[in-house]
N, C-alpha and C positions, 0 to 999 in steps of 0.2 A: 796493795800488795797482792791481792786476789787474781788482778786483770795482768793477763801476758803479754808480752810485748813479742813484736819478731824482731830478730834480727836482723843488721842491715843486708847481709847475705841474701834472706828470704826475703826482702823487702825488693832488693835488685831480683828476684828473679821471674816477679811481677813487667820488670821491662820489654818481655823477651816480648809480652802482649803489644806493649808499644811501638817494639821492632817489626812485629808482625801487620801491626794497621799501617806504617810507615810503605812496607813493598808492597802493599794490596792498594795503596794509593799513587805508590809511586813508578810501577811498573805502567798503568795508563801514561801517565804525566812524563816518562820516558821516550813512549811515543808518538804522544799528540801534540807535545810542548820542543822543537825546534831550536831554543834558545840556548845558552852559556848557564851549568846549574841546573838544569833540567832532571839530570840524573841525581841529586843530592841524596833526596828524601827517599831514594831507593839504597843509595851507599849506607848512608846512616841506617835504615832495618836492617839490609842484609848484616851491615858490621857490628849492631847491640844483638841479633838473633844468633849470631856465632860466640859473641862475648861474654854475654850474659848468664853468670855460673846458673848451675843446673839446680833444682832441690835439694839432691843430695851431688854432693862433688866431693867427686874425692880421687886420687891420684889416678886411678885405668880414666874415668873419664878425661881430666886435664889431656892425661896422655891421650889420648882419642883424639883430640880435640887440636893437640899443635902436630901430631903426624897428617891428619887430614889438613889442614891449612898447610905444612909444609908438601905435600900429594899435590894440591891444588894449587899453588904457586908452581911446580914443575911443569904440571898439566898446562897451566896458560902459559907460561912461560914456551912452552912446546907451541901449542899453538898459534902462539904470537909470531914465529918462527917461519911455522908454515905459512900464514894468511899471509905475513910478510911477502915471501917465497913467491905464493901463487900471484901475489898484487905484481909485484915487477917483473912474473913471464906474461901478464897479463892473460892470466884464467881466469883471473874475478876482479870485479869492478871496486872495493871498498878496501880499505887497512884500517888495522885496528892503530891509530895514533895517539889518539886522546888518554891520559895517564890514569883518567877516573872509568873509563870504560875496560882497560883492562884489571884495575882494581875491581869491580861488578863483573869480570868471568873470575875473578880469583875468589871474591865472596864467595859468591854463588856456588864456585863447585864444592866449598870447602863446606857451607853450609851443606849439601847435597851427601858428601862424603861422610859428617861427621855424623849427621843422624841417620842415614840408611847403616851408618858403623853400629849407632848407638842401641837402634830398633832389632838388627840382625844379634847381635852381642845379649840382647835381653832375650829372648827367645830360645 
């Protein structure tokens, strides 16, 4: 009865570690690995390092958290638009078509969004 246990809250928020080694591994392996999949082990960090509740969580952060992910879905979605745009007058050589590379600019800004929200907010 002495020994504390965590909860599974605090137990998940140990992940965020997991999500973190996953883009520090998988950002290489993005671009030196060519194949179908390549990008996984980068979707999966980015997606547990956004998901993964905070120590303390509680409702400003949630909300933090699905207005920056809804911010960042507009954003790519915008640029989606654009790169589109520019690939068919032929300014640039590449489009974004691949369904898992535009989900990796959607993480990504959202991850970007929620904690420069979350650092600036503390402050």
């Amino acid at each position: 009865m002495g020994s504390q246990t965590e909860s599974p809250t605090k137990i998940l928020y140990y992940f965020k570690f997991l999500g973190l080694a996953l883009i520090i591994g998988g950002i290489p392996v993005l671009f030196l690995d060519s194949s179908s999949g390549s990008e996984v082990p980068l979707l999966v960090g980015l997606f547990m390092v956004l998901t993964v509740s905070e120590r303390k969580e509680d409702e400003r952060s949630m909300m933090i958290k699905t207005t920056s992910l809804y911010l960042a879905f507009i954003v790519s979605y915008g640029a989606k638009l654009i790169i589109t745009n520019l690939f068919s007058h032929e300014i640039i050589e590449f489009q974004l078509v691949e369904i898992n590379h535009f989900l990796l600019l959607v993480l990504s800004i959202a991850n970007v969004i929620y904690y420069s929200r979350m650092f600036i907010h503390r402050n």
